[in-house]
C-alpha positions in Angstrom: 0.0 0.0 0.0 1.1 3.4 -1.2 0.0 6.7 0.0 1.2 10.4 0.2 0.0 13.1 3.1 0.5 17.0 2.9 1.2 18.2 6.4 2.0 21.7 7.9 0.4 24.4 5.5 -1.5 25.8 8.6 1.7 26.5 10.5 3.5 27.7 7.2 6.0 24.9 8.0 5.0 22.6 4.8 5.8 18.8 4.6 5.1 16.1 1.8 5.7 12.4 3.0 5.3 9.4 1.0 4.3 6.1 3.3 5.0 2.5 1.5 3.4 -0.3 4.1 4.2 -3.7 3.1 1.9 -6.5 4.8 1.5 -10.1 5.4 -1.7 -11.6 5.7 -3.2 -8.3 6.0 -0.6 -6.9 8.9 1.8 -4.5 8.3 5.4 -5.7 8.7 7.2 -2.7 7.2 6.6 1.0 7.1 8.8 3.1 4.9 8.1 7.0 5.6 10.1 9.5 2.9 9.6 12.8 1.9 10.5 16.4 3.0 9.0 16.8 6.9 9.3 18.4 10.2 9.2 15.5 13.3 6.9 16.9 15.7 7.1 13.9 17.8 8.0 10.1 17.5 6.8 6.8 19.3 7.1 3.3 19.0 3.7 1.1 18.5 3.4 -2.3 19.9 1.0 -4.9 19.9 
């Protein structure tokens, strides 16, 4: 699964990220994040 997201126009601090998720029976066992962004904040997600 491909996507792209347009973040930041409100705060005039613009960001274009693509996302590629690969997935194996319908989990995701890799996100890829690229682009040109800002990190606002970063976390780990387990389950």
């Amino acid at each position: 699964m491909d996507f792209d997201i347009i973040q930041g126009e409100a705060i005039k601090r613009d960001g274009t990220m693509h996302v590629h998720v690969e997935k194996d029976n319908g989990k995701a066992v890799s996100v890829q994040i690229l682009g040109n962004t800002v990190i606002a904040f970063k976390t780990e997600i387990e389950y």
